[in-house]
C-alpha positions as CSV (number, residue, x, y, z in Angstrom):
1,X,-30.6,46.5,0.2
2,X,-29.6,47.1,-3.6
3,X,-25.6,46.8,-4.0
4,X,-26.3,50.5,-5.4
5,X,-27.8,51.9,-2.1
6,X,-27.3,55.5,-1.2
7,X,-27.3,56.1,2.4
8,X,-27.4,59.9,4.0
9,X,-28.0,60.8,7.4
10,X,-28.3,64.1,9.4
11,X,-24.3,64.7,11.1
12,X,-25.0,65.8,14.6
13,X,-22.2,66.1,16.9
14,X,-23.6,64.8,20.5
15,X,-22.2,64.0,23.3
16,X,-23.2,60.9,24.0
17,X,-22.4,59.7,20.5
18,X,-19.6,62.1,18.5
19,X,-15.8,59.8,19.1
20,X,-13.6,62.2,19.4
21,X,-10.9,60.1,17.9
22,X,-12.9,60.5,15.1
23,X,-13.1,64.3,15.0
24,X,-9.8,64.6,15.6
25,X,-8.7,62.5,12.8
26,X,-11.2,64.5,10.6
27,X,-9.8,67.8,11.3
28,X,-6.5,66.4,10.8
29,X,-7.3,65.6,7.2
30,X,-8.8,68.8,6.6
31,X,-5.3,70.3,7.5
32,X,-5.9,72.1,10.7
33,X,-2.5,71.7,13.0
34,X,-2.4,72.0,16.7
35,X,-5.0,70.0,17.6
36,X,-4.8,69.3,21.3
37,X,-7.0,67.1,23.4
38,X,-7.3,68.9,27.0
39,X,-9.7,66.4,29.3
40,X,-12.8,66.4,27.2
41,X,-12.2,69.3,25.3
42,X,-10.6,69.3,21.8
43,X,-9.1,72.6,20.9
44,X,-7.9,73.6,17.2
45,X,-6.5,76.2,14.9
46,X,-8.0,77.3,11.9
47,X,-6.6,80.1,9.5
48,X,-9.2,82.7,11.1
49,X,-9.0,81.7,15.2
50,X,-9.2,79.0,17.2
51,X,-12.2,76.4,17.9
52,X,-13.3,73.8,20.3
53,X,-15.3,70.5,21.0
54,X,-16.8,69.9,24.1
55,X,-17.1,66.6,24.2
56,X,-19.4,66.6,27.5
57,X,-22.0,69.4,26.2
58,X,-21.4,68.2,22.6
59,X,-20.8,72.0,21.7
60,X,-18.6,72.8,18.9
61,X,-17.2,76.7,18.7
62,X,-15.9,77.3,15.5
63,X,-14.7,80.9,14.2
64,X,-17.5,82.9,12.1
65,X,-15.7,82.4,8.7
66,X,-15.4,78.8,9.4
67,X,-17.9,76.2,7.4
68,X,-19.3,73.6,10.0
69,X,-20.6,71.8,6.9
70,X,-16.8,71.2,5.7
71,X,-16.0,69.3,9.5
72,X,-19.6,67.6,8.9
73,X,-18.4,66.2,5.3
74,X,-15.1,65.0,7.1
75,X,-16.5,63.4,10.0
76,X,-18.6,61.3,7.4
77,X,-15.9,60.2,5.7
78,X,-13.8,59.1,8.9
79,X,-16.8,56.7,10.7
80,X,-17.6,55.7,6.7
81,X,-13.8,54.6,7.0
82,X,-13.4,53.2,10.6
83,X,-16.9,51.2,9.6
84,X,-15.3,49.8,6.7
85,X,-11.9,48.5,8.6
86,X,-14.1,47.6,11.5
87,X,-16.3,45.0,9.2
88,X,-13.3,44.3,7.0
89,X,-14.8,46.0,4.1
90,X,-13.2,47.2,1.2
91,X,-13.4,50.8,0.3
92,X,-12.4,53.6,-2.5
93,X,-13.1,57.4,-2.8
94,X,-13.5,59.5,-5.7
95,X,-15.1,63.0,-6.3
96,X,-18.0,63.3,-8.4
97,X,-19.1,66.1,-11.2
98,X,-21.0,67.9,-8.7
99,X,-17.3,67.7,-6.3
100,X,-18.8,66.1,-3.7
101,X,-16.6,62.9,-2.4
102,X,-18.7,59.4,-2.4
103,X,-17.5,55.9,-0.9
104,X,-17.6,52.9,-3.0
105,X,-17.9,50.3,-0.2
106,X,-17.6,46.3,-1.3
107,X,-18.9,44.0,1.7
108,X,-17.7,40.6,2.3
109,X,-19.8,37.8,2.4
């Protein structure tokens, strides 16, 4: 692949696959507080209610008002970033003109 390779794939949160580590670190960095990890389920506040992840149906409640696409974008960012520590990889954001956040990932090797 071209060292200026764009990547995008579909975010589906599964059960078999979504890491829950994960989505909790991603709505962490979005700024939602009192997160709290009940068996499988992940329970958080937003500004307009509360929401949930059940991490053995792989449903995720959110309040009307709140933009799944906004906890998609974050999730992306968090397995772009455990990828990068995992392979040892070095990585930088920024946001471009259109204000969408892209990862410039350097391999090793």
């Amino acid at each position: 692949m071209p060292c200026n390779t764009i990547q995008r794939s579909k975010i589906e949160f599964l059960a078999k696959s979504t890491d829950i580590g994960l989505l909790r670190k991603c709505l962490e960095a979005m700024g939602l507080k009192d997160i709290a990890q009940v068996g499988e389920l992940l329970i958080f506040r937003t500004l307009d209610g509360v929401g949930n992840y059940n991490k053995a149906t792989g449903k995720l409640i959110l309040p009307q008002s709140f933009d799944v696409n906004a906890i998609k974008r974050a999730y992306s960012e968090q397995v772009v970033q455990s990828q990068a520590i995992k392979h040892g990889w070095r990585i930088s954001w920024r946001t471009n003109e259109q204000g969408h956040r892209q990862a410039m990932v350097q391999r090793r090797g």
